[in-house]
VEXGU-377072 format. One line per field, with one value per residue (C-alpha): residue number from 1; residue in three letters; x, y, z. Coordinates in Angstrom, 1 decimal, padded with zeros to 4 digits. Layout:
BEGIN
pos = [NUM,...]
code = [Ala,...]
east = [X,...]
north = [Y,...]
up = [Z,...]
! end
This chain:
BEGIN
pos = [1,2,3,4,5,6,7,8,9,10,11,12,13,14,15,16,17,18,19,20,21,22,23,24,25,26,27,28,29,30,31,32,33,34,35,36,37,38,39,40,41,42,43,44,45,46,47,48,49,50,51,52,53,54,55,56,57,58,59,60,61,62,63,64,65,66,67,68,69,70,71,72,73,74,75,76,77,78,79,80,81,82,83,84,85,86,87,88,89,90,91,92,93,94,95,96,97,98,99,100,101,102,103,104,105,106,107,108,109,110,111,112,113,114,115,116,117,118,119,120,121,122,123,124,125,126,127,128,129,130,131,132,133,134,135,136,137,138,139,140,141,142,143,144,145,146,147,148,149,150,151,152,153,154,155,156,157,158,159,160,161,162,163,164,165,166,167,168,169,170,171,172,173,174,175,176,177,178,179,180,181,182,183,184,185,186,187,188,189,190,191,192,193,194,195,196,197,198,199,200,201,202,203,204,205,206,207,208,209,210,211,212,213,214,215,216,217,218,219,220,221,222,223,224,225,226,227,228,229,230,231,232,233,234,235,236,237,238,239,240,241,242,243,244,245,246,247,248,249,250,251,252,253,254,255,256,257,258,259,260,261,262,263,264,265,266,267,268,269,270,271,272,273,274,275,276,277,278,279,280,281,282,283,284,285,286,287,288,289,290,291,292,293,294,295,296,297,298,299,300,301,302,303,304,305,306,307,308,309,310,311,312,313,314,315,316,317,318,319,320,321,322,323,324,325,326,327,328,329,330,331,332,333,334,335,336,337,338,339,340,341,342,343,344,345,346,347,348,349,350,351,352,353,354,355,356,357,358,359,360,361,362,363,364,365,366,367,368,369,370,371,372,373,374,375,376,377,378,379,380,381,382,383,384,385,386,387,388,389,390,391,392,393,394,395,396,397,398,399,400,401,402,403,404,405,406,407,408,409,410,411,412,413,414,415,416,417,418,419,420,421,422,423,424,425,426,427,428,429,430,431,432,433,434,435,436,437,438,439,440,441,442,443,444,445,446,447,448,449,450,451,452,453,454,455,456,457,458,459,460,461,462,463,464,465,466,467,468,469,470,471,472,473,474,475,476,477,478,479,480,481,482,483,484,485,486,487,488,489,490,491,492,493,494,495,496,497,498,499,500,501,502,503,504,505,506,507,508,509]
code = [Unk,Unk,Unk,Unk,Unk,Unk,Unk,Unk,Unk,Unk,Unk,Unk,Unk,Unk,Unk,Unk,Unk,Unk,Unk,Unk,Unk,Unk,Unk,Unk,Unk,Unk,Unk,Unk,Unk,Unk,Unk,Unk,Unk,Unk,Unk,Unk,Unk,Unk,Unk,Unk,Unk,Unk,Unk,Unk,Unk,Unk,Unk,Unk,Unk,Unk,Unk,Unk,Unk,Unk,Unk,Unk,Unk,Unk,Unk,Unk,Unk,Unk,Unk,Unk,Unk,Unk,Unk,Unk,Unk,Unk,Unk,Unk,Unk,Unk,Unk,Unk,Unk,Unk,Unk,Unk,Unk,Unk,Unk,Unk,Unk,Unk,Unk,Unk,Unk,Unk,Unk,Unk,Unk,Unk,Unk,Unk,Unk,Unk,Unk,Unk,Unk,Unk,Unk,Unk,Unk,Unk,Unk,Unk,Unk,Unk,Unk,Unk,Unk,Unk,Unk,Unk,Unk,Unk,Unk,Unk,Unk,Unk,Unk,Unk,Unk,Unk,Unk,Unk,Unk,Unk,Unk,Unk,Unk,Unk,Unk,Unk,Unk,Unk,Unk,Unk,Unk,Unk,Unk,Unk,Unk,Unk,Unk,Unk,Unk,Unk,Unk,Unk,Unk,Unk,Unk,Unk,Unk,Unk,Unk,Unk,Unk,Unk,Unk,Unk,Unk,Unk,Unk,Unk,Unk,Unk,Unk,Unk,Unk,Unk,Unk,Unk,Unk,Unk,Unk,Unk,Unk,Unk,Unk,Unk,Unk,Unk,Unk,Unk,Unk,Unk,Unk,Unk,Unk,Unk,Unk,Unk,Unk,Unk,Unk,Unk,Unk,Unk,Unk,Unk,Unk,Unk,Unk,Unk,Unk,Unk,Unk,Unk,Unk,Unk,Unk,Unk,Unk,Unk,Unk,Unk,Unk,Unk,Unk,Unk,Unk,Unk,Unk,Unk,Unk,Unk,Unk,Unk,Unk,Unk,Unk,Unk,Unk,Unk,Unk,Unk,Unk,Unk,Unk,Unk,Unk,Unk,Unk,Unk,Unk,Unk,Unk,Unk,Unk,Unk,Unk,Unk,Unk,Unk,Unk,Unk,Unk,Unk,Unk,Unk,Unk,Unk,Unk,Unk,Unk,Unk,Unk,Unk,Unk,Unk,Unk,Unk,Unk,Unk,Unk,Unk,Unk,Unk,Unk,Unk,Unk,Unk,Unk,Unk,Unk,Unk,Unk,Unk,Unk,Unk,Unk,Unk,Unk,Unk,Unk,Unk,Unk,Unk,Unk,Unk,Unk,Unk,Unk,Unk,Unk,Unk,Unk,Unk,Unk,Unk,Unk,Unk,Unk,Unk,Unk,Unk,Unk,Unk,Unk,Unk,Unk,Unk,Unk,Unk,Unk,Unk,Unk,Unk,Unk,Unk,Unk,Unk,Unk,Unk,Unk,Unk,Unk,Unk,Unk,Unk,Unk,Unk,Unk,Unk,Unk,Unk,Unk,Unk,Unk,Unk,Unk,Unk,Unk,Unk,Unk,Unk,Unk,Unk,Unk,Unk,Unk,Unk,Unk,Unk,Unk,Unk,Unk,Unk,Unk,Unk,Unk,Unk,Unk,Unk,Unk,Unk,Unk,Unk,Unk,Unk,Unk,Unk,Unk,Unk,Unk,Unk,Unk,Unk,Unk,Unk,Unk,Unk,Unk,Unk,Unk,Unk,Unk,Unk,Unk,Unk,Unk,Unk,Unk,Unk,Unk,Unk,Unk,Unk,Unk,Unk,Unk,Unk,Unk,Unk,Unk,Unk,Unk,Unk,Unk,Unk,Unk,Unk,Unk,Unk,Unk,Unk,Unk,Unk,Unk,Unk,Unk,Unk,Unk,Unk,Unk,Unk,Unk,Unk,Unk,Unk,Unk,Unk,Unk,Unk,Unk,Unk,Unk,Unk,Unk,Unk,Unk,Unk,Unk,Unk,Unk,Unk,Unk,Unk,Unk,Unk,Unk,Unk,Unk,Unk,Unk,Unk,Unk,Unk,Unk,Unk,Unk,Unk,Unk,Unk,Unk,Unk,Unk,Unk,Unk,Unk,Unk,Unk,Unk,Unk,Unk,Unk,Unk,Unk,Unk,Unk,Unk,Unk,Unk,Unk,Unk,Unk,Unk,Unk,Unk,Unk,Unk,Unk,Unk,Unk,Unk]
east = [-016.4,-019.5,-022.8,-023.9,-020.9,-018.9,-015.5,-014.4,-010.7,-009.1,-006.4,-002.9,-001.4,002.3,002.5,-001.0,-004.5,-006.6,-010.5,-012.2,-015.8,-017.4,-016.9,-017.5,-018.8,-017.0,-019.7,-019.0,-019.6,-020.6,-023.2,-023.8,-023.0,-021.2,-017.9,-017.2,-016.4,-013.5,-012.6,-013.2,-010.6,-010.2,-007.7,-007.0,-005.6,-004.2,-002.3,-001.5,-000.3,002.0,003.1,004.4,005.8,008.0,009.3,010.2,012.1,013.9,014.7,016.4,015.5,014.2,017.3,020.0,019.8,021.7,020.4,020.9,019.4,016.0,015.9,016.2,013.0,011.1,012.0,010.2,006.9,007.2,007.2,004.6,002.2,003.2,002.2,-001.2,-001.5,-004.8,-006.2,-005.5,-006.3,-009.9,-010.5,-009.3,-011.8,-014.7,-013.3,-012.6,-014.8,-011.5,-011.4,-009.6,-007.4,-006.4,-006.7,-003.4,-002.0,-001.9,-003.0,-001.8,000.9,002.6,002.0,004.5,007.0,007.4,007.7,010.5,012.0,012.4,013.8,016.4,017.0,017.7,020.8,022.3,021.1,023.9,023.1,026.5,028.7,031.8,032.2,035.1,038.1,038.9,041.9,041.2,041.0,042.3,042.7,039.3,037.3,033.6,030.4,026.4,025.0,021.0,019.5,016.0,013.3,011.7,007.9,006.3,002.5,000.6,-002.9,-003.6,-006.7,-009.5,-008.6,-005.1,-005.3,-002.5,-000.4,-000.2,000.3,003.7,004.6,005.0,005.6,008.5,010.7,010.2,011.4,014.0,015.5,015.0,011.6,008.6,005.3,001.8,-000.8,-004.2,-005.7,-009.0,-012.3,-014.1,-010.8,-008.4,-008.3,-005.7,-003.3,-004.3,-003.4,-000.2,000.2,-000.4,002.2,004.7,004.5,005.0,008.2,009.2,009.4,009.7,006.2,006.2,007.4,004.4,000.5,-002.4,-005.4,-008.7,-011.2,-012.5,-009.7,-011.1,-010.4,-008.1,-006.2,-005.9,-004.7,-001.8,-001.3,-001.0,001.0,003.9,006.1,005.0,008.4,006.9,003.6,003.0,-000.5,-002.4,-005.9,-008.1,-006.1,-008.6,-007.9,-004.0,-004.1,-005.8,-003.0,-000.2,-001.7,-001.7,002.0,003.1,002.1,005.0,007.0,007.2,008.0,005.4,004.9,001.6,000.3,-002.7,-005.3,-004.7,-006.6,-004.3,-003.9,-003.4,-002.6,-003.3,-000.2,-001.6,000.6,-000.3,-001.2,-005.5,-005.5,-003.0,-004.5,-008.1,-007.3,-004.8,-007.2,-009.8,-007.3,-005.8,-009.4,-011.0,-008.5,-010.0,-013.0,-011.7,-011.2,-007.1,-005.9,-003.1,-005.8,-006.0,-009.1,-008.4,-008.3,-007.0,-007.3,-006.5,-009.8,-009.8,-009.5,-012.0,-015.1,-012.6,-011.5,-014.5,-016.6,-013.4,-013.8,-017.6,-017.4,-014.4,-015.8,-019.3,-016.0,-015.7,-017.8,-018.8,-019.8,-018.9,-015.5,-014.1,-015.1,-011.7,-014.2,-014.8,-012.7,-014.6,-016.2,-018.3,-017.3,-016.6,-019.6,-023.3,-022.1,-019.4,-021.4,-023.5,-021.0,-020.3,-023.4,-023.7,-020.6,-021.7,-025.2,-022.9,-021.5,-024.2,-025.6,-022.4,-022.4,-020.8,-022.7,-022.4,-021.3,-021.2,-022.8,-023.6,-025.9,-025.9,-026.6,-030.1,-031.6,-029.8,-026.8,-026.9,-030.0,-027.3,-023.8,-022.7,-022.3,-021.9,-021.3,-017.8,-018.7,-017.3,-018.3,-017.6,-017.6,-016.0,-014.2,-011.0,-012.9,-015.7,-015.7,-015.9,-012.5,-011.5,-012.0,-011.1,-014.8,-012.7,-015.0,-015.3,-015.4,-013.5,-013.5,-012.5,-011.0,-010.2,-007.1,-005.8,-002.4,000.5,001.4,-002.6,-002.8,000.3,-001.3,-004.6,-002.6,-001.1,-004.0,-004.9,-004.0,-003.4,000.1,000.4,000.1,000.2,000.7,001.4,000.6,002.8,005.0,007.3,009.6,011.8,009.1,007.4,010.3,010.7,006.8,007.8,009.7,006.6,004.3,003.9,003.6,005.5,005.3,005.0,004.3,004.7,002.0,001.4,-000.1,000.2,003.7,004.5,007.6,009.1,012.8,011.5,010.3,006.3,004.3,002.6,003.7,001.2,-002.2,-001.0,001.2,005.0,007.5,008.3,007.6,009.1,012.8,016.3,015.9,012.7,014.7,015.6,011.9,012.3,016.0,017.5,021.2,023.5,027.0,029.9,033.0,036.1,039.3,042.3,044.9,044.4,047.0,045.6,047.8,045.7,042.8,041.2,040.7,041.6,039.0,037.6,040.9,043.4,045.6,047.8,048.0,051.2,053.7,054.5,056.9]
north = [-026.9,-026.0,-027.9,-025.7,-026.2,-022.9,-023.3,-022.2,-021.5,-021.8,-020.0,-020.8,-021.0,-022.8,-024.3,-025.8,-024.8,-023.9,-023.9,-021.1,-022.3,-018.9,-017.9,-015.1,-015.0,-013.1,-011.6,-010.2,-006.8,-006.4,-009.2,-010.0,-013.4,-015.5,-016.2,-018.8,-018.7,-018.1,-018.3,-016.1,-015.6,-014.5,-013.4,-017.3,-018.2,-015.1,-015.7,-019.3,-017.5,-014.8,-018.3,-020.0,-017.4,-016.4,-020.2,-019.7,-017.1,-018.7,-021.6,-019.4,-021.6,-018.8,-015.9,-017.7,-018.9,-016.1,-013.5,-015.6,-018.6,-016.2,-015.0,-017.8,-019.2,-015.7,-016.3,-019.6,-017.8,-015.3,-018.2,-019.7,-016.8,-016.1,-019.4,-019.1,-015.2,-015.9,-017.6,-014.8,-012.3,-013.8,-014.7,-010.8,-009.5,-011.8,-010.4,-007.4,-005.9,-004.5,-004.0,-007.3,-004.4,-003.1,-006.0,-007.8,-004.2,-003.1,-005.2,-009.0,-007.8,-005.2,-007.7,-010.0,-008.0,-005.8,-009.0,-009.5,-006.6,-007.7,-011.0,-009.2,-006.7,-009.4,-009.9,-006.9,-004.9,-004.4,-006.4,-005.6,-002.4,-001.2,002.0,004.1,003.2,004.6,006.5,007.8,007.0,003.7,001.9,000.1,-000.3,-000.5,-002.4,-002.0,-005.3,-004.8,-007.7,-008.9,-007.7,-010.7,-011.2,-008.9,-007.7,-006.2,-005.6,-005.2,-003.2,-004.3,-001.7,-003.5,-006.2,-008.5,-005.9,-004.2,-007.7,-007.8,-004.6,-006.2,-009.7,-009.0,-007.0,-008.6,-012.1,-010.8,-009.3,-012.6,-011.8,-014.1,-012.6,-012.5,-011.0,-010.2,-009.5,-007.1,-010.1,-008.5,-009.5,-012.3,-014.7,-013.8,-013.8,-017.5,-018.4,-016.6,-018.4,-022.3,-021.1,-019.9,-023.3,-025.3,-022.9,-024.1,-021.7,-023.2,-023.2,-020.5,-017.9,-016.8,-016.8,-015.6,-015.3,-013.1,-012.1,-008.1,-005.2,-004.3,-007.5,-009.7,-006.1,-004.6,-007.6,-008.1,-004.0,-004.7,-007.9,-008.0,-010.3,-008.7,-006.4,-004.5,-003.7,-002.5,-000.8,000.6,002.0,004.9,007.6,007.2,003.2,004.3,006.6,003.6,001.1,003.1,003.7,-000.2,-000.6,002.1,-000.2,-001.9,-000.1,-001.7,-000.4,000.8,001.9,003.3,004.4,006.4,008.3,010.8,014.2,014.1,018.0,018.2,021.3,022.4,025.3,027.5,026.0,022.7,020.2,020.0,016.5,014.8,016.8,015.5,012.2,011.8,013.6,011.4,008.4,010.0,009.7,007.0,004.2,001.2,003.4,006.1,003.5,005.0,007.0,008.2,009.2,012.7,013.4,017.8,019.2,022.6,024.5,028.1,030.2,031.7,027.7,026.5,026.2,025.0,022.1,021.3,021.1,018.7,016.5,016.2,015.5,012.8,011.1,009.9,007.8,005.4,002.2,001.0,-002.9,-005.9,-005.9,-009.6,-007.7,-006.5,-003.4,-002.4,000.6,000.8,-001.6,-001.2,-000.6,-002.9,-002.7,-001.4,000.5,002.4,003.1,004.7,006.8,008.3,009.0,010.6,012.6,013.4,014.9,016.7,018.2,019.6,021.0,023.3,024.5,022.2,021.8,018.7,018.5,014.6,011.8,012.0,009.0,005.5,003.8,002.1,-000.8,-003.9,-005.3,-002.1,-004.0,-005.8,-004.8,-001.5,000.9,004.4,006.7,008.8,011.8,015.9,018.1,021.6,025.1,023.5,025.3,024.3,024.6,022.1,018.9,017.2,019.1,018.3,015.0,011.5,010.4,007.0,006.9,007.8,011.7,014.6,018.0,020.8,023.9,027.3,029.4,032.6,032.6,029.7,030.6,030.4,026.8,026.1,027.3,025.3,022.4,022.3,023.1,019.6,017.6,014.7,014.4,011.8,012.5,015.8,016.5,018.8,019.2,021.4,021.4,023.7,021.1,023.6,025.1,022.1,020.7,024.2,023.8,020.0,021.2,023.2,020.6,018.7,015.0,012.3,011.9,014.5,013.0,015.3,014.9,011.6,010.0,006.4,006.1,004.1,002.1,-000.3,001.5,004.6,005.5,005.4,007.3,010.4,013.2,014.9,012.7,010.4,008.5,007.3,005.6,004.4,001.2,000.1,001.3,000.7,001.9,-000.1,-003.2,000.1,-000.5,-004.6,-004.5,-003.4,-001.8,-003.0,-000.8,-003.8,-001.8,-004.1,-003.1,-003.6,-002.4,-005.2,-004.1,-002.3,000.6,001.4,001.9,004.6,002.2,005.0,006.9,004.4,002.7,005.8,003.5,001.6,-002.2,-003.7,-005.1,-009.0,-009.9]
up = [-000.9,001.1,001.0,-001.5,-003.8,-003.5,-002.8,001.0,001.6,005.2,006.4,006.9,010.0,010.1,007.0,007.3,006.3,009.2,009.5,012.0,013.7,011.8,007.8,005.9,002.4,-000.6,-002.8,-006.4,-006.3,-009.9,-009.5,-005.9,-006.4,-004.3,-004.9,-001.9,001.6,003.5,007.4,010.1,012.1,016.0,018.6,019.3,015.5,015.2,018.3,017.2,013.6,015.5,018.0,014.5,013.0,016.4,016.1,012.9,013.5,016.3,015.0,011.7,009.2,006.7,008.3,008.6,004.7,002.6,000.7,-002.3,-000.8,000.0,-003.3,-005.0,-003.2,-003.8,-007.2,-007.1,-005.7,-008.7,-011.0,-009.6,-009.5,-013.3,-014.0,-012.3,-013.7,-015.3,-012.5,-010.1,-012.1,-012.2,-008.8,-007.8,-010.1,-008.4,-005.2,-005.9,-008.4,-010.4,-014.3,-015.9,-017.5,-014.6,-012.6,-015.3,-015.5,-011.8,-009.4,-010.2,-013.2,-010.6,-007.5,-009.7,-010.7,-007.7,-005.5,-007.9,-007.3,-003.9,-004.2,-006.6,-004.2,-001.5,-003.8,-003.8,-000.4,001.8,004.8,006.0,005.8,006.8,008.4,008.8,010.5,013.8,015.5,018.5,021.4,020.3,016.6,016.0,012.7,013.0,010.9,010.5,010.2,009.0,010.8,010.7,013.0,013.9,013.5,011.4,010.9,007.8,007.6,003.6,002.7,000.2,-002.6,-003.8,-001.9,-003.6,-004.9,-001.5,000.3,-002.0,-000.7,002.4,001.9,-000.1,002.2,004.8,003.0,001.1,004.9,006.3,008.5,009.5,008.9,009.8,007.2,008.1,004.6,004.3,005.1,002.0,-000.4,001.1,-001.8,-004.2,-000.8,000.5,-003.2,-003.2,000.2,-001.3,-004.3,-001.1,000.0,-002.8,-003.6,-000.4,002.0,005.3,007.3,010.0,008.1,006.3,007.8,006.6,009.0,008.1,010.3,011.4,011.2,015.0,016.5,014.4,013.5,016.5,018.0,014.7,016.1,019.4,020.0,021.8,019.8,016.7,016.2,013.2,012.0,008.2,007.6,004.5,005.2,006.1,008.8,011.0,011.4,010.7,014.4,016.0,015.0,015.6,019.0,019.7,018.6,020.7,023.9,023.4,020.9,017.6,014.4,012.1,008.7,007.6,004.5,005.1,003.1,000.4,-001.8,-004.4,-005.8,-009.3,-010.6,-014.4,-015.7,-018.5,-021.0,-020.4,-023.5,-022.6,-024.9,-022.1,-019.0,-020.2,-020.2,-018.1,-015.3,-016.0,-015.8,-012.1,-010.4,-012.0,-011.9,-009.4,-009.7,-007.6,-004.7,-004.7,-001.9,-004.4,-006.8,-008.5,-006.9,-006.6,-010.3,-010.2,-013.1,-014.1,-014.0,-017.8,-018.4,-016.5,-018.7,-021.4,-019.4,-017.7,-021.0,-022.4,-019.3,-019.4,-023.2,-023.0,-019.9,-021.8,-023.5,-019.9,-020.2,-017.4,-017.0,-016.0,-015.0,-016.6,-020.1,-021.6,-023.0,-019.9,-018.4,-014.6,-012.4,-009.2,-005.9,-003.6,-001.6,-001.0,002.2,000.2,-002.9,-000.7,000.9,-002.2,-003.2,-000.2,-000.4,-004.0,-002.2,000.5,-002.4,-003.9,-000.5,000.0,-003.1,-005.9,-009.1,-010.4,-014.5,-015.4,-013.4,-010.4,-009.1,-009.7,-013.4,-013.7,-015.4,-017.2,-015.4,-012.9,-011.1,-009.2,-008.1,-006.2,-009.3,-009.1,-012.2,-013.1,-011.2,-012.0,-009.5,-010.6,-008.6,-005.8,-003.4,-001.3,002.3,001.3,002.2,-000.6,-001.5,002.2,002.8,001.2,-000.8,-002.3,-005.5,-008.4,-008.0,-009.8,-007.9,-010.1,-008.0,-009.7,-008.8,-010.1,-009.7,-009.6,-005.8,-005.1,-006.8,-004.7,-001.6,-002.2,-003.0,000.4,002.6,003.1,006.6,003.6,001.8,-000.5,-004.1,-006.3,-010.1,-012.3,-015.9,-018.2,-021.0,-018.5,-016.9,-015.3,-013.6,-012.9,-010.8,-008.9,-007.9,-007.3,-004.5,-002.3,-002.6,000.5,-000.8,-000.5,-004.6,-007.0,-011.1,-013.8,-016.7,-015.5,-012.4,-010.6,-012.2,-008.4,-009.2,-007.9,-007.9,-005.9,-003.0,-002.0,000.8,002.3,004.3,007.2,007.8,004.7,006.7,007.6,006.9,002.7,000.8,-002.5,-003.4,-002.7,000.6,001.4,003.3,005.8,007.4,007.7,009.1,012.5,011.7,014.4,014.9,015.9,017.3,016.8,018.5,016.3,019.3,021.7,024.5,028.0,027.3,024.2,025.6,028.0,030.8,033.3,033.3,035.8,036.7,037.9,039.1,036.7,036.2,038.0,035.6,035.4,037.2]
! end
């Protein structure tokens, strides 16, 4: 506890907790109140965090176990973050400023079970594979052992902060990794948790640290160490470029998952009671604050005004309020400094030409004196070369884009340097999955949007990033496949030694 009585949380550095000689403060965003305090980290602990976890790694304790044996411990963090469900799910809301809904639906309720998935996946993975056997030039048989990297980093934004964490956390456990997080300074407190319930499940110290502290110091340096092997990013591009820069000075693996403009494009013969609500539900979800969010509604133009008068009318339905009320469907955002930069997109908007239909500022009076609030937002005659259309606003903010013609709706869909999300809304599944395939995402959802599961595949194309998390596939990006050629002949005359040695061995006598 501080002198004043709010709880402070240290970080944790080798299976101990750690304080830092500077903290920051984690404020509600819905109220402004303070939540506690947590510890700044620098270059030093972060140093001392990578140190640990290199150790670890040496000394195998956490990748020599089997798969099994790692599961079986992941299992034990799963069960201990069910248990402590409610608690979480409270203390991300005071962090994060997320809906309690979505906050047990998405964020902690996903951040569970996907980290299951993982430890279940450790189970069945093929760490080791036999390849086909060989003939010529001599009889050999071959194997791919996928071996663990070493030290990995993640930097976790502030917008999912615990459910992205698992995105990381668990591959890299369940291939047998040590890791280093470095969790957004704004929303780091559902991770340290998770971290305390890692070490009662008794995972061995070393193999997972959790150090705060700025993106462009404590970050970069995560991004630029040289025994980090792998680096794991979700964030803006912009910060994406600059960390994939850092890795490259020494050439470590890294997976990024970057900004999005999600393109969702309304067929004539769609169902307008799903599209309404469901395109409401794609842009609005974490209020806005999703780079997979539908935030481009394209719609056909004799449908427009139908559409856009159903949207206006069915979004007066969204109650905004304080987020730990189960009534409420959207919270603030997660900070004065990006309400404002929605408002100010929402402005931008209005200067190059958009006309705003519902919202449009920030709600006044009552519980809106406090908290970073702004309201569901449709901005309508909005064309495909503004910026607003152009550039990721992460808010609450619908643009609604008219085309006359599937191919145009196609085209418009495409012309974005983002490539992460897209959807389509029809009854037409045929044609839906023939358009499917000329969108440049790296997900495309079909009357539905943020179906990301846990079985499949997830990330962006272009400026949206590289590189895929969740899916069978995922322990691909934690593992390094190594080929192992054994010879089966084992006689010198076997074997095409005389390419260097022309002249031939003299017999035994």
């Amino acid at each position: 506890m501080t002198p004043d009585g709010a709880r402070h949380w240290q970080l944790f550095i080798d299976g101990e907790w750690v304080d830092a000689p500077e903290h920051d403060t984690i404020v509600n965003p819905a109220t402004e109140e303070l939540v506690g305090t947590v510890a700044r980290g620098n270059i030093e602990l972060l140093d001392r965090a990578v140190e640990a976890a290199h150790r670890a790694h040496q000394r195998g304790e956490w990748r020599l176990l089997t798969p099994h044996e790692r599961a079986d411990i992941m299992d034990a963090i799963v069960e201990g973050m069910s248990q402590r469900m409610d608690e979480l799910s409270e203390l991300h809301v005071q962090e994060n400023g997320s809906t309690i809904r979505t906050t047990i639906g998405f964020h902690v309720g996903y951040a569970i079970s996907h980290l299951q998935y993982f430890a279940d996946l450790a189970r069945t993975y093929a760490f080791q594979e036999s390849g086909p056997a060989l003939t010529y030039p001599t009889t050999a048989m071959g194997l791919v052992r996928h071996e663990p990297i070493g030290v990995c980093g993640a930097i976790i934004p502030w917008n999912f902060p615990l459910l992205l964490a698992m995105w990381k956390l668990g591959p890299a456990l369940a291939a047998g990794n040590t890791i280093v997080m470095k969790p957004d300074e704004k929303t780091p407190l559902t991770l340290l948790e998770v971290a305390r319930i890692a070490q009662e499940a008794g995972l061995p110290k070393g193999v997972l640290n959790v150090v705060t502290g700025p993106g462009e110091i404590v970050g970069a340096r995560l991004a630029a160490h040289p025994q980090v092997r792998k680096i794991a990013f979700t964030g803006s591009t912009a910060v994406g470029r600059e960390v994939m820069a850092l890795a490259a000075t020494n050439v470590k693996r890294v997976t990024l998952e970057l900004g999005g403009k999600g393109p969702a494009i309304v067929l004539p013969d769609a169902d307008l009671d799903l599209v309404t609500d469901g395109a409401i539900y794609a842009f609005l979800l974490q209020t806005g604050q999703a780079c997979e969010g539908g935030t481009r509604l394209l719609v056909p133009d004799d449908m427009h005004d139908e559409i856009v008068d159903r949207l206006v009318r069915r979004i007066a339905d969204v109650h905004v309020g304080d987020p730990m009320d189960h009534d409420t469907d959207m919270g603030p955002m997660i900070s004065a400094d990006q309400q404002a930069r929605v408002i100010d997109y929402i402005n931008l908007g209005v200067k190059e030409g958009a006309r705003i239909a519902a919202g449009g500022g920030a709600p006044t009076g009552g519980q809106f004196k406090r908290g970073h609030w702004v309201e569901p937002t449709i901005l309508v005659d909005v064309t495909n070369d503004m910026k607003v259309a152009r550039e990721e606003i992460f808010g609450p903010v619908l643009c609604v884009i008219r085309y006359s013609s599937i191919d145009e709706a196609i085209a418009i869909a495409n012309d974005s340097e983002y490539g992460l999300t897209a959807g389509i809304w029809t009854t037409d599944i045929g044609l839906a999955l023939d358009l499917a395939a000329q969108i440049e995402t790296g997900t495309v959802w079909i009357n539905d949007w943020h179906m990301v599961n846990s079985e499949y595949p997830f990330g962006g194309v272009k400026q949206s990033g590289l590189g895929r998390e969740l899916g069978p596939r995922s322990l691909d990006e934690y593992t390094e496949p190594k080929f192992v050629h054994v010879d089966l002949a084992q006689t010198v005359d076997r074997h095409i030694f005389e390419v260097v040695l022309s002249t031939p061995p003299e017999e035994d006598s």
